[in-house]
gemmi code that builds the backbone of each chain (N, CA, C; Angstrom):
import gemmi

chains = {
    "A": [
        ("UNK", (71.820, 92.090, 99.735), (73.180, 91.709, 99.328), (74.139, 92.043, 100.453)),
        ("UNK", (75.193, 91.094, 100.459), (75.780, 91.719, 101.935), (76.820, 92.345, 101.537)),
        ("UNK", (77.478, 92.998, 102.132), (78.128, 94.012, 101.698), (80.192, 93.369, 102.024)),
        ("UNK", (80.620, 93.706, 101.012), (82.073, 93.105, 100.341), (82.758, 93.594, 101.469)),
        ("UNK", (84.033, 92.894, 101.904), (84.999, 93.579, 102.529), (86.440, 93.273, 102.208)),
        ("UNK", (86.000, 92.673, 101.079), (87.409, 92.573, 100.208), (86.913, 92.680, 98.431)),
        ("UNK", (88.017, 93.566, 97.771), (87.670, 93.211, 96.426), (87.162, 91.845, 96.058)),
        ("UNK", (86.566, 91.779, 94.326), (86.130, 90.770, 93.952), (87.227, 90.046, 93.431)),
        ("UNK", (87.270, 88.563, 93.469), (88.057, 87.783, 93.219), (88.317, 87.393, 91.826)),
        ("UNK", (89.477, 87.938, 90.944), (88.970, 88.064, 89.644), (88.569, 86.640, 89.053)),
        ("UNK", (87.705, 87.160, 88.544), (86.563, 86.147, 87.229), (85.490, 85.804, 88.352)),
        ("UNK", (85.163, 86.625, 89.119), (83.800, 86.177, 90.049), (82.975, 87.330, 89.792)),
        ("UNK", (83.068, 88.026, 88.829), (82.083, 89.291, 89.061), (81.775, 88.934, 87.474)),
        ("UNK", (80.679, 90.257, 86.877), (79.898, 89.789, 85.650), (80.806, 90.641, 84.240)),
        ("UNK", (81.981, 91.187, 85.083), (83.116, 91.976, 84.024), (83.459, 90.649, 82.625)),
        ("UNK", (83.552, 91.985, 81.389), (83.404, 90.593, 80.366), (85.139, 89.859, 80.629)),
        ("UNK", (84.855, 88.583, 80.498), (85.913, 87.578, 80.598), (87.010, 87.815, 80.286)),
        ("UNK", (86.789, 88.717, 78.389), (88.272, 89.174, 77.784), (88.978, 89.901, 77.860)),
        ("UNK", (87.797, 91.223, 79.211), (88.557, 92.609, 79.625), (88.918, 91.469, 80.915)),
        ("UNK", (88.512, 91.033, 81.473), (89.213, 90.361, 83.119), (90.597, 90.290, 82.701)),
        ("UNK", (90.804, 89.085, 81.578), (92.364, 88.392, 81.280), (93.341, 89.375, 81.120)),
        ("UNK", (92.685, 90.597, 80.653), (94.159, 91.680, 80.642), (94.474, 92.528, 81.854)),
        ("UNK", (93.875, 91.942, 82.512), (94.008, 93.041, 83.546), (95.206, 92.849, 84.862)),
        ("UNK", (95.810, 93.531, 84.963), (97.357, 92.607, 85.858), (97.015, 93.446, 87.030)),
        ("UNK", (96.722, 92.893, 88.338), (96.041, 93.730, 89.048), (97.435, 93.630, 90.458)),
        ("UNK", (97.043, 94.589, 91.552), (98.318, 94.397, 92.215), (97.290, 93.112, 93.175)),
        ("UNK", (98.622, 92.907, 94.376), (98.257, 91.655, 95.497), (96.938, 92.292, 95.756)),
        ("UNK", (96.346, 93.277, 95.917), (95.147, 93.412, 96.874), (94.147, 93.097, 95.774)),
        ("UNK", (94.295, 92.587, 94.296), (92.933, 92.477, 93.636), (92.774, 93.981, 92.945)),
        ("UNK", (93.133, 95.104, 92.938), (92.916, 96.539, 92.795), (93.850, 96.775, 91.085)),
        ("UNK", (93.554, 98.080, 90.695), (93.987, 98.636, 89.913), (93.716, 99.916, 90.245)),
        ("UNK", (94.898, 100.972, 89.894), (94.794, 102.515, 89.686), (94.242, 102.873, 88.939)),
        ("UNK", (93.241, 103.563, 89.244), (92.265, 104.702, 87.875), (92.661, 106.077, 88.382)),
        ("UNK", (92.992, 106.552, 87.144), (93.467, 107.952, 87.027), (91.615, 108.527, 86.281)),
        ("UNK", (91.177, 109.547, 87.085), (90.522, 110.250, 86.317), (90.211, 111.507, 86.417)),
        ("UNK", (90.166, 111.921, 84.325), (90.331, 113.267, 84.266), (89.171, 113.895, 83.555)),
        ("UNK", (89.081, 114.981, 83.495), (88.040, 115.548, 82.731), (87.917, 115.946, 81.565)),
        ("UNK", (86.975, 114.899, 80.981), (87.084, 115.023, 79.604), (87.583, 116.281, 78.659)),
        ("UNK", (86.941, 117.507, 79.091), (87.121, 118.526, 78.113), (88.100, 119.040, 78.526)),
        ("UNK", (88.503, 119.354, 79.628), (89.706, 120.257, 79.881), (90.911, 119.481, 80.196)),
        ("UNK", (90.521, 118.270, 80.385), (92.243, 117.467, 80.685), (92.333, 117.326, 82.268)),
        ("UNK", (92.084, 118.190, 82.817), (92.062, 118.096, 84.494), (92.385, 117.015, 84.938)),
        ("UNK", (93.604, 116.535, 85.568), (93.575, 115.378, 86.736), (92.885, 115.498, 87.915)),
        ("UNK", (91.646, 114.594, 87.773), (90.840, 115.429, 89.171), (91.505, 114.127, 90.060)),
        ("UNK", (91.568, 113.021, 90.113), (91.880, 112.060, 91.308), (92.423, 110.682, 90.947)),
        ("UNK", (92.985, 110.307, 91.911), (93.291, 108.365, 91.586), (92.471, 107.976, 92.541)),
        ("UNK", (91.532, 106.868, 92.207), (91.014, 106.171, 93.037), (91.634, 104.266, 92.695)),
        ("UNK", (90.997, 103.002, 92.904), (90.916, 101.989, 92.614), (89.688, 101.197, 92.107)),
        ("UNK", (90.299, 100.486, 90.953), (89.274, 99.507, 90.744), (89.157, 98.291, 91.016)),
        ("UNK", (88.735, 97.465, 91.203), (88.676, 95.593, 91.326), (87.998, 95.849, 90.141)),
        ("UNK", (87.431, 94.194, 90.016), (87.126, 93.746, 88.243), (85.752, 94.577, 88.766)),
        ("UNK", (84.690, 94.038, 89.862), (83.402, 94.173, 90.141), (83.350, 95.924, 89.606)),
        ("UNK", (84.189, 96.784, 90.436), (84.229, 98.428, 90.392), (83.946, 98.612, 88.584)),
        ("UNK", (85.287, 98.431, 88.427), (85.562, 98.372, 86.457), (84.076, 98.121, 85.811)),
        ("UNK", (83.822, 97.054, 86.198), (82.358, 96.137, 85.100), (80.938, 97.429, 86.047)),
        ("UNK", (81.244, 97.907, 87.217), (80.018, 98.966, 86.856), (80.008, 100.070, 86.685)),
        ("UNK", (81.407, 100.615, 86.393), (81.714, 101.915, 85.711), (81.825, 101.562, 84.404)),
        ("UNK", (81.950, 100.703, 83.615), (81.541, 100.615, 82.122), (79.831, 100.382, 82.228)),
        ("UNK", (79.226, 99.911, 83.217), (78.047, 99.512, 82.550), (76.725, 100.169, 83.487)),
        ("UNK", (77.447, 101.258, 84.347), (76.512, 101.762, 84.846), (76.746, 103.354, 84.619)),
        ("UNK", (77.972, 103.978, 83.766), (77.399, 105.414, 83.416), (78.164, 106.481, 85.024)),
        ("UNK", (78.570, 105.701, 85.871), (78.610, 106.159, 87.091), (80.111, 105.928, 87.694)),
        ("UNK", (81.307, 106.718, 87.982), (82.779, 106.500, 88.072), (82.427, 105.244, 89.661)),
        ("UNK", (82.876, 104.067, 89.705), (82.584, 103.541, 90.841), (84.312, 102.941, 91.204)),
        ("UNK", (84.343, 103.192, 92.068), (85.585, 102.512, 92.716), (85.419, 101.605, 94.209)),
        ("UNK", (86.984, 100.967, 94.362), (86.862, 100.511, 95.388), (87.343, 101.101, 96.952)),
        ("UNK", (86.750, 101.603, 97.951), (87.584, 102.401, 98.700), (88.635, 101.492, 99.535)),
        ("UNK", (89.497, 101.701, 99.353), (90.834, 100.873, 100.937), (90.634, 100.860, 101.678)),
        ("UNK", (90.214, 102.432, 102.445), (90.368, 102.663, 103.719), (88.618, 102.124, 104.516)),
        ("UNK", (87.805, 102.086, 103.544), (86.530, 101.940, 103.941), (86.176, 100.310, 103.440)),
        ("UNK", (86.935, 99.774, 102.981), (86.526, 98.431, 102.542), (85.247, 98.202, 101.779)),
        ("UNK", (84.905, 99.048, 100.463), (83.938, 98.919, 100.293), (83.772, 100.045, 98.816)),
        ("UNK", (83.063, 99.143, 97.950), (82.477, 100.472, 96.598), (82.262, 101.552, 96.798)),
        ("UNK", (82.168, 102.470, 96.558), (81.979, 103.770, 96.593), (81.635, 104.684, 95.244)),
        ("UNK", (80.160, 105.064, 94.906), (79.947, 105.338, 93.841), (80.264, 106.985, 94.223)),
        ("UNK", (81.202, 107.815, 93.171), (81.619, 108.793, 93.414), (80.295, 109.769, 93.401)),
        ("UNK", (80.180, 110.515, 94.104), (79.044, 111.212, 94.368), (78.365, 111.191, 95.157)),
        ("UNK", (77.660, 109.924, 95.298), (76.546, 109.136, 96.074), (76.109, 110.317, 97.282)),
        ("UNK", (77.679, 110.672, 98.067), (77.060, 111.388, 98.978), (77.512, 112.816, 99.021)),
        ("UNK", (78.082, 113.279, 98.202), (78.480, 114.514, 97.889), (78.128, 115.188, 96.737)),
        ("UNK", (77.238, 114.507, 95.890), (76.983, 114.575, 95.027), (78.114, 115.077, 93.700)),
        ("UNK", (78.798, 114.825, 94.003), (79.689, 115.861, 93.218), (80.406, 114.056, 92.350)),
        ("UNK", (79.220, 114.165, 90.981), (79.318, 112.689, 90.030), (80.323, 112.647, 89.190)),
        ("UNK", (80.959, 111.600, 88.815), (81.500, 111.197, 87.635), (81.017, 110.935, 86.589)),
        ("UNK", (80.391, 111.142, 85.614), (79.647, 110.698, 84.219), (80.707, 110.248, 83.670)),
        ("UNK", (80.619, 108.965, 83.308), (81.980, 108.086, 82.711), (81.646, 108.587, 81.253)),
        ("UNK", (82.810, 108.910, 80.109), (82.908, 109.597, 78.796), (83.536, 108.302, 78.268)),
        ("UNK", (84.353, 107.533, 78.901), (85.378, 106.735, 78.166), (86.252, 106.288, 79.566)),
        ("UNK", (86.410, 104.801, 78.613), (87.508, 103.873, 80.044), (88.797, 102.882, 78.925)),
        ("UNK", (89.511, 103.689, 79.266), (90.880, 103.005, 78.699), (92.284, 102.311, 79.473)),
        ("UNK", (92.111, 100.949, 78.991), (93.380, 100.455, 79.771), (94.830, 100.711, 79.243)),
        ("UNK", (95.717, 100.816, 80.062), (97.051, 100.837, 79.992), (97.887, 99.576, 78.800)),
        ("UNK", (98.981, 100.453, 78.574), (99.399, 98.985, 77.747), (99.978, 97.621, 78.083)),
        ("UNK", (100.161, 98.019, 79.660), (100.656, 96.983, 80.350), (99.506, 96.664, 80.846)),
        ("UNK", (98.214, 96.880, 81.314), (97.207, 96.176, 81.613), (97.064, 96.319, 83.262)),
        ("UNK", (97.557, 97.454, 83.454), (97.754, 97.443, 85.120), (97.158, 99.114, 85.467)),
        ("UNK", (97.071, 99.850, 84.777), (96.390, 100.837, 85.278), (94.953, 101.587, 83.882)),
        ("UNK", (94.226, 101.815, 84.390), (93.356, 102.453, 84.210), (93.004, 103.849, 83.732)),
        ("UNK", (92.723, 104.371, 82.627), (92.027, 106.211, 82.747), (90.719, 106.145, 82.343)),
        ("UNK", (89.821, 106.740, 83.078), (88.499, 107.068, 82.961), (88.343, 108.500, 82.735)),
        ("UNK", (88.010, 108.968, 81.799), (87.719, 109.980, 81.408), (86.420, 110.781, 81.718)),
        ("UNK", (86.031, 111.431, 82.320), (84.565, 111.811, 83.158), (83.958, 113.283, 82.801)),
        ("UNK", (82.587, 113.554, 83.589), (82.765, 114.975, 83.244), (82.003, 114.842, 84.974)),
        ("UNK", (83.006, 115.851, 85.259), (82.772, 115.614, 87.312), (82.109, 116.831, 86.970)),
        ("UNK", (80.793, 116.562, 87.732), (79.976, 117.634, 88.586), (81.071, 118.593, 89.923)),
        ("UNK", (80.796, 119.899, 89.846), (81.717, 120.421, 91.404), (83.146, 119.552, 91.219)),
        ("UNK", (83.423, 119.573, 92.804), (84.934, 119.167, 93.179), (85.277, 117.679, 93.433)),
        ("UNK", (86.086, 117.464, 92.769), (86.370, 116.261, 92.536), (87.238, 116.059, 93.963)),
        ("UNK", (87.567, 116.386, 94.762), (88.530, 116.210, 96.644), (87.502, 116.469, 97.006)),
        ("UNK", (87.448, 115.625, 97.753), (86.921, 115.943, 99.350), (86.818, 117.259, 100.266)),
        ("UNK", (88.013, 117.937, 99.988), (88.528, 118.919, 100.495), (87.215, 120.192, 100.056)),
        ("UNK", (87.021, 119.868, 99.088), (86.268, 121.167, 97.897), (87.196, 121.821, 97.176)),
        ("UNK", (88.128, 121.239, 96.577), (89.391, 121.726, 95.839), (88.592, 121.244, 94.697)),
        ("UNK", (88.586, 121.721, 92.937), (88.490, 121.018, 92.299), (89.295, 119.916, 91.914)),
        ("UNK", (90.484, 119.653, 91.634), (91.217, 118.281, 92.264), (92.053, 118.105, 92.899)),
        ("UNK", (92.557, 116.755, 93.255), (92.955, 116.426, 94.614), (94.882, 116.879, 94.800)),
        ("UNK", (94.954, 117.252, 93.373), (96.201, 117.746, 93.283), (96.394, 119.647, 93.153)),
        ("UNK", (95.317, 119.983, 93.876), (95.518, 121.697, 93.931), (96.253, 122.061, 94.640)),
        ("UNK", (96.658, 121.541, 96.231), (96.761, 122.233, 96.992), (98.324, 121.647, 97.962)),
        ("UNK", (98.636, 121.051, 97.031), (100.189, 120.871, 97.574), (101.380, 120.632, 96.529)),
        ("UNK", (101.802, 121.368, 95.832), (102.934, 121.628, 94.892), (104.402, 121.468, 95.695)),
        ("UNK", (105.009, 120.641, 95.309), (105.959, 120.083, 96.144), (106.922, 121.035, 95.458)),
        ("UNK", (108.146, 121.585, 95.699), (109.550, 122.303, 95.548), (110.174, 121.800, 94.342)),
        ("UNK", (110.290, 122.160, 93.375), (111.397, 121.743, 92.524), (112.776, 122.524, 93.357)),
        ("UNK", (113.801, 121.667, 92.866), (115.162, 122.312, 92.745), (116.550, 121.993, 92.386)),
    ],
    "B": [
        ("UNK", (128.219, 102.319, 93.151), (127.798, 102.087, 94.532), (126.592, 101.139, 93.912)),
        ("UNK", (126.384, 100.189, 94.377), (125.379, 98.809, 94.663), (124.085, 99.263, 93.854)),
        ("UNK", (123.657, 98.391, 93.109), (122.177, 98.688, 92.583), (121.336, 97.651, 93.604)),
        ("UNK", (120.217, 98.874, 93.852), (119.253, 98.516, 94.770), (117.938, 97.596, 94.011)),
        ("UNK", (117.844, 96.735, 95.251), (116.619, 95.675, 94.209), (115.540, 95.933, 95.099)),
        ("UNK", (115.442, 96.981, 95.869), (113.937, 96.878, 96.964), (113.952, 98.691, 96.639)),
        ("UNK", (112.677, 99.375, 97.039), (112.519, 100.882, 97.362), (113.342, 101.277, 98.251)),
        ("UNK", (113.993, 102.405, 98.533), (114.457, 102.767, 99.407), (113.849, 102.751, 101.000)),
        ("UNK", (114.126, 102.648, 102.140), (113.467, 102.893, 103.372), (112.835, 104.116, 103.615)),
        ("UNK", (111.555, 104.671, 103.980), (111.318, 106.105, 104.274), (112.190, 106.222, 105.187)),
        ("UNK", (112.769, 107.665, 104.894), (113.778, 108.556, 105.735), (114.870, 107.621, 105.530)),
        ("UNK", (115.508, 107.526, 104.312), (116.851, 106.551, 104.436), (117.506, 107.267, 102.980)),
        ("UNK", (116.417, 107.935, 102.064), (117.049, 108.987, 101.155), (117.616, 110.525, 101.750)),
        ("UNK", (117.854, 111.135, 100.610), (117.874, 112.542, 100.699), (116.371, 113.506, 100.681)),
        ("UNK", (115.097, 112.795, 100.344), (114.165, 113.594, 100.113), (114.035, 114.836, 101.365)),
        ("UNK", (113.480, 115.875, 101.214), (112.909, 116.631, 102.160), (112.397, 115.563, 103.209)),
        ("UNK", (112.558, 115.866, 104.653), (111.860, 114.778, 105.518), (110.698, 115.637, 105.765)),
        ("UNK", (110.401, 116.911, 105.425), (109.131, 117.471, 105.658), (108.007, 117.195, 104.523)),
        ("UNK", (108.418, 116.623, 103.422), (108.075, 115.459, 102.343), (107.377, 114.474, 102.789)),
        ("UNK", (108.809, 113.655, 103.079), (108.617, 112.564, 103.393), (107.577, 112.353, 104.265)),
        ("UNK", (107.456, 112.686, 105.471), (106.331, 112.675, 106.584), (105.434, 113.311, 106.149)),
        ("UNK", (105.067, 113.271, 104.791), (103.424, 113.429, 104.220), (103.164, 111.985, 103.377)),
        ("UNK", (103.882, 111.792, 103.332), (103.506, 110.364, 102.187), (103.114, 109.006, 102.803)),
        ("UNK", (101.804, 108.738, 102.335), (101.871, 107.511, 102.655), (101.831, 106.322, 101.474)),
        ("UNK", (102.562, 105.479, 101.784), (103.171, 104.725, 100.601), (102.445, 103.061, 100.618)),
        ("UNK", (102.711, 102.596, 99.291), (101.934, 101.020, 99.274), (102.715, 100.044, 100.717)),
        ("UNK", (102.780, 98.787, 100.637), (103.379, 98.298, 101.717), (104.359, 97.964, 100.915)),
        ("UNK", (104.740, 98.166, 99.612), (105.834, 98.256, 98.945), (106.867, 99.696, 98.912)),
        ("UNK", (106.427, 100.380, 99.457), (107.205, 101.937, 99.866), (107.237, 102.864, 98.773)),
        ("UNK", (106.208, 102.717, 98.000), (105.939, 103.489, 96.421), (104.356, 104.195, 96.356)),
        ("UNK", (104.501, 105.148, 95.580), (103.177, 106.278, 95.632), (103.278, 105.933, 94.185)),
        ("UNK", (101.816, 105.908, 93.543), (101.857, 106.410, 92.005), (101.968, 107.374, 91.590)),
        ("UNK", (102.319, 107.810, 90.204), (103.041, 108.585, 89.995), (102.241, 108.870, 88.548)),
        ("UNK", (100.930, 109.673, 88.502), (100.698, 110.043, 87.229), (101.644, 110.750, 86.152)),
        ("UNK", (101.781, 110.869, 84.716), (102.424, 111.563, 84.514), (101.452, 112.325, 83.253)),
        ("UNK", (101.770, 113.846, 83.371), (100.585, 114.354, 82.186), (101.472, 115.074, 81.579)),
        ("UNK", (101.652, 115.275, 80.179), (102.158, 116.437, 79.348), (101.336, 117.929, 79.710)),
        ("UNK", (102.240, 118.891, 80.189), (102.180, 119.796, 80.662), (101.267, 120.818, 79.953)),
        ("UNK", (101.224, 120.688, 79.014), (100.488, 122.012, 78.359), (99.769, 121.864, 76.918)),
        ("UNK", (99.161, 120.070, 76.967), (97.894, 119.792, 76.395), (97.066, 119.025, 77.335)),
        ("UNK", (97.626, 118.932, 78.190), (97.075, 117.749, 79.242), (96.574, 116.345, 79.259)),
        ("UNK", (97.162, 115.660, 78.027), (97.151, 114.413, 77.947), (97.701, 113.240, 79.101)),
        ("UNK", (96.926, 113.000, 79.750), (97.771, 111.768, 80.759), (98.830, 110.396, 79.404)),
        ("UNK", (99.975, 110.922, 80.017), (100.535, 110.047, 79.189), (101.167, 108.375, 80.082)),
        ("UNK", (101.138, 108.155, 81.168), (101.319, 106.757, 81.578), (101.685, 107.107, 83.156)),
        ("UNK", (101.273, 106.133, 83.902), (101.485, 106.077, 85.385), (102.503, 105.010, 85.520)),
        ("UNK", (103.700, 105.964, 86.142), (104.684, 104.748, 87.070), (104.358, 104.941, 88.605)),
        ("UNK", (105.644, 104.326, 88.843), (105.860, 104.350, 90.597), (107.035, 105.113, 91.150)),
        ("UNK", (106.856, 105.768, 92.378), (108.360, 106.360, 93.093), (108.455, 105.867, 94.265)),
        ("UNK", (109.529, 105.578, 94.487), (109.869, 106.103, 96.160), (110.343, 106.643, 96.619)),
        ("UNK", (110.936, 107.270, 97.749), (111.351, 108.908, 97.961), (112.230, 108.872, 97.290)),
        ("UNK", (113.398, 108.025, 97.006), (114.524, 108.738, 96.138), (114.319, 108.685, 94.925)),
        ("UNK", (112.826, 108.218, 94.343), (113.327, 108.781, 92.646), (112.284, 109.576, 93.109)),
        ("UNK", (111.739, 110.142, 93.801), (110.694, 111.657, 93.846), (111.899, 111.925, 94.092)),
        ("UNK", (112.614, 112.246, 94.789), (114.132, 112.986, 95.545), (114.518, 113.482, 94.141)),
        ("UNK", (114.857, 112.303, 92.869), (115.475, 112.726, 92.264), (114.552, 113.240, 91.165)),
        ("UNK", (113.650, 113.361, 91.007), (112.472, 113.824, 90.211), (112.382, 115.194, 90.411)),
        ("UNK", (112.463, 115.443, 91.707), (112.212, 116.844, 92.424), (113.728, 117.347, 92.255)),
        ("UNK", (114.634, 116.937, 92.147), (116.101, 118.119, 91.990), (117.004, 117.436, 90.763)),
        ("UNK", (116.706, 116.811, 90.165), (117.453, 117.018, 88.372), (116.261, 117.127, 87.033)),
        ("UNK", (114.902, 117.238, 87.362), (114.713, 117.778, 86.378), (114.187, 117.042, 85.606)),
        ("UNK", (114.516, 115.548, 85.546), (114.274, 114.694, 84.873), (113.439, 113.163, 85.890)),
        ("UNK", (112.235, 112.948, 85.300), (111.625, 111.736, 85.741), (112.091, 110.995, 85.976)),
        ("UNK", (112.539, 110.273, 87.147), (112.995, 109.105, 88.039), (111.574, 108.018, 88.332)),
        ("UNK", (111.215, 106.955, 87.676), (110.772, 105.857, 88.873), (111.447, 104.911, 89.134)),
        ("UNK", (110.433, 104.370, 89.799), (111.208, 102.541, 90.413), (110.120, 102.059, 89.253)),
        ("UNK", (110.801, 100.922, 88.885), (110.494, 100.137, 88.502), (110.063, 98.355, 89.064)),
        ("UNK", (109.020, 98.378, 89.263), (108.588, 97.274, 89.872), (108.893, 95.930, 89.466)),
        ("UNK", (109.200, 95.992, 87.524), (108.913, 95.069, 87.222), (111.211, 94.491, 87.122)),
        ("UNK", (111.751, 95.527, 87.013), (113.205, 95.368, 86.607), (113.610, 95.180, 88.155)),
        ("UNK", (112.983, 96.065, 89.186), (113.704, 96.791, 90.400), (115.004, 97.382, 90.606)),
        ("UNK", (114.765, 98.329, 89.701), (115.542, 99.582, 89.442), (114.970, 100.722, 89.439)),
        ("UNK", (115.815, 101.693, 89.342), (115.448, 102.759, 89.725), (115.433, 103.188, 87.423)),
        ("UNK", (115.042, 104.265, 87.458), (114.559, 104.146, 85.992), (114.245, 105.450, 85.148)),
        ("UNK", (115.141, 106.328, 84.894), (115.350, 107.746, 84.148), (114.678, 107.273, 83.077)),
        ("UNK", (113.040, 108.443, 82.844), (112.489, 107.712, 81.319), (113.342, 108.572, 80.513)),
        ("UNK", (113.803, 107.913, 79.143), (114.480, 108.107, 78.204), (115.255, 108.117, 78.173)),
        ("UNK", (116.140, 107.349, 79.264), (117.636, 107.282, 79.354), (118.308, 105.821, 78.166)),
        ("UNK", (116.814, 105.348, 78.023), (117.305, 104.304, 76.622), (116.891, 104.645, 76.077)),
        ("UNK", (115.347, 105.224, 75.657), (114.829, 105.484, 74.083), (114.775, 106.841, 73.714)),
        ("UNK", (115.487, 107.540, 74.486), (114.997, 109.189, 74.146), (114.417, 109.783, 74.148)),
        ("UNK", (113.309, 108.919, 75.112), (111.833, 109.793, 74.925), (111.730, 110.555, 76.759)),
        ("UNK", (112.446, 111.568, 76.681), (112.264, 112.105, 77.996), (111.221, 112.632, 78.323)),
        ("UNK", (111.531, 112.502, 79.787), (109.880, 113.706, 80.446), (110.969, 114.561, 81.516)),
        ("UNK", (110.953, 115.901, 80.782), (111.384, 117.544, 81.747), (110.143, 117.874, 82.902)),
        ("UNK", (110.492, 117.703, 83.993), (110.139, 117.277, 84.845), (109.451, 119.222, 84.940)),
        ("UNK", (107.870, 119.922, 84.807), (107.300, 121.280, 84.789), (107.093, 121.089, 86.000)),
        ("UNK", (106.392, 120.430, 87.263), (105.975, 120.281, 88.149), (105.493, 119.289, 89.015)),
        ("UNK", (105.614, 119.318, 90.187), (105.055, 117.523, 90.928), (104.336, 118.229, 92.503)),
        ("UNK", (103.097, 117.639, 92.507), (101.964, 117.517, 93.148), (101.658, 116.658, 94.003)),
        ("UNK", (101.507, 116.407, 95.082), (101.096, 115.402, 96.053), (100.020, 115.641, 96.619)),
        ("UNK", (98.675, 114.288, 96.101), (97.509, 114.775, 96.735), (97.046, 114.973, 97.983)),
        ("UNK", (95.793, 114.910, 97.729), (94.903, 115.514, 99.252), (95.327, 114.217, 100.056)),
        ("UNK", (95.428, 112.956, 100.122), (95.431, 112.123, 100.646), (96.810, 111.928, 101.069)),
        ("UNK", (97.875, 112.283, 100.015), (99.369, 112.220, 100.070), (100.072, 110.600, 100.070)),
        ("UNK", (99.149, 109.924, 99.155), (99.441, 108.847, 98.614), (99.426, 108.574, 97.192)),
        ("UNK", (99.254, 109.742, 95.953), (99.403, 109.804, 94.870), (100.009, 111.018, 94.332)),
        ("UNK", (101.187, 111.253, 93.436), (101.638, 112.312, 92.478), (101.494, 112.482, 91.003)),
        ("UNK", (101.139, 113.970, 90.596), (100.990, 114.035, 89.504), (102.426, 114.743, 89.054)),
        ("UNK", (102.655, 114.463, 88.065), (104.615, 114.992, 87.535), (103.773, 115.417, 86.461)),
        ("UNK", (103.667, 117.385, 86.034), (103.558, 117.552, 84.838), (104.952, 117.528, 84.278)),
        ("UNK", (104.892, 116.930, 83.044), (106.763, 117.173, 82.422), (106.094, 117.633, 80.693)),
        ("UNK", (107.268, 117.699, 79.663), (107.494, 118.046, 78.705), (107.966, 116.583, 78.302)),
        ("UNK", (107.110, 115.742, 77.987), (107.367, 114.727, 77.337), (107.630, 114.509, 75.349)),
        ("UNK", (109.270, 114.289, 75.626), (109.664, 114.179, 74.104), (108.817, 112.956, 73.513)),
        ("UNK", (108.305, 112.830, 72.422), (108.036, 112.197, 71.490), (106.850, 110.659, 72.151)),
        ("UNK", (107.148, 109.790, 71.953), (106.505, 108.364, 72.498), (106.408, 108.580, 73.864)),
        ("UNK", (105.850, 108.678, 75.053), (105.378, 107.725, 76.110), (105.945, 106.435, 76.494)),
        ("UNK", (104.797, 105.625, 75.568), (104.866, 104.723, 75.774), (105.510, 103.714, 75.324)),
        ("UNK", (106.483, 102.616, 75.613), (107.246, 101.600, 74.969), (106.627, 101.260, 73.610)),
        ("UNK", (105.348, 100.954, 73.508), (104.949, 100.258, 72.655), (104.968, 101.804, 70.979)),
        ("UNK", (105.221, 102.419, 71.338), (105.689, 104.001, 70.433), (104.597, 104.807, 70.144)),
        ("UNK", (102.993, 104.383, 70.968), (102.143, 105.266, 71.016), (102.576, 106.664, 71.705)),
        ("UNK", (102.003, 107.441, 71.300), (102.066, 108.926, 72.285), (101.998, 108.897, 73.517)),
        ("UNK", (100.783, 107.634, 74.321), (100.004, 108.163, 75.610), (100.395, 106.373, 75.488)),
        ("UNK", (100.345, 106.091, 77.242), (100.152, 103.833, 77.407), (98.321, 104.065, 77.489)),
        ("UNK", (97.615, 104.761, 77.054), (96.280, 104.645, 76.866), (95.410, 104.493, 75.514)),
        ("UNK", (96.676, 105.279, 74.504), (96.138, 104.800, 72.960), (95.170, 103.583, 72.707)),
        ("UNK", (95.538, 102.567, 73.269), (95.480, 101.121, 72.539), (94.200, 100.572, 72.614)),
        ("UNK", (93.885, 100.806, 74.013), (92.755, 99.510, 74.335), (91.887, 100.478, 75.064)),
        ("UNK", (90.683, 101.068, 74.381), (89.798, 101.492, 74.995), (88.931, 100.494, 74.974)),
        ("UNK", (88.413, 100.576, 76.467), (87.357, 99.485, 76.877), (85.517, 99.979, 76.687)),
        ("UNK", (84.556, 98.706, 75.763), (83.324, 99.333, 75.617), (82.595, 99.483, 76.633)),
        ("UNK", (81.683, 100.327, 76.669), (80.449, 101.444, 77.850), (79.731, 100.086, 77.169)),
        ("UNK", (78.655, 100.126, 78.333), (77.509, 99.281, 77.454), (76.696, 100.264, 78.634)),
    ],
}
model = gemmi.Model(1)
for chain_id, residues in chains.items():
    chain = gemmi.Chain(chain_id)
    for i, (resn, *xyz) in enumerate(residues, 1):
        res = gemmi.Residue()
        res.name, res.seqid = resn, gemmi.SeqId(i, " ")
        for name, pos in zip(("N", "CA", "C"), xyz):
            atom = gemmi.Atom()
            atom.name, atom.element = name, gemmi.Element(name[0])
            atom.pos, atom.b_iso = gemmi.Position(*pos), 0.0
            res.add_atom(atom)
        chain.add_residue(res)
    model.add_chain(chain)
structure = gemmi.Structure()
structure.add_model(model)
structure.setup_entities()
């Protein structure tokens, strides 16, 4: 299979038809997924979905997104092992963003933070 | 003074510019903007900012986005009452997404659910 360098073009992937139509995606084809951890609530990260990402994180068990900067799927873990076990995938009421609810193995950043919002608390004032 | 129909320019608000020169923004000049109730941890709906409603997010207290779809700038509950008290704001590892914990009064979401995720959970197969 050769490998994508642009999201999927919606209604070209095997996502069911009636989740495609709600989905209001921005210019790049993408949607925001917020995901948190099931039991404790944790915001571990935002990544993106296209329809293709979406249809194999419902049907493969596995948080999959699309990366920007790498042009390309990215099954969370794959190489860090540190997985998403999808619990639940709920759309927005406007149909434009995403929550996947997970139970992340380890650290959900890159960094080794458990999420990607530990380590910079901006100033109230 | 003039209502604005585009995001502000980076470095053309008041934000911190030691802020600002962490963010990197859509090619629309906006970061998402999770928002979670502070102390059950329900993700209750994702908007958008750009530095001046983080600017103003970060020093009155009260949730500022842009609004993509009005292009305005957009105090939640300044029509329905359903505010979010702005507990804390986070900028991730990447510094292209924020989480705003607030004290969200009553509804979320327009449609008068609690959370814009109530509605439409999507099936696992």
């Amino acid at each position: 299979m050769s490998t994508p360098t642009t999201p999927a073009a919606p209604g070209s992937t095997a996502l069911d038809p009636a989740i495609a139509a709600r989905l209001k995606r921005t210019d790049d084809g993408l949607l925001p997924a917020v995901a948190q951890q099931y039991d404790t609530g944790e915001v571990l990260m935002l990544g993106w979905m296209d329809d293709e990402a979406l249809h194999r994180t419902l049907t493969t068990g596995r948080c999959t997104y699309w990366s920007r900067s790498r042009r390309e799927y990215w099954v969370k873990g794959d190489t860090s092992g540190h997985v998403q076990k999808v619990k639940s995938v709920a759309l927005d009421c406007d149909g434009d963003t995403l929550l996947v609810r997970v139970d992340q193995t380890g650290a959900a950043c890159h960094t080794g933070d458990r999420t990607c919002f530990d380590a910079d608390v901006l100033p109230l004032s």
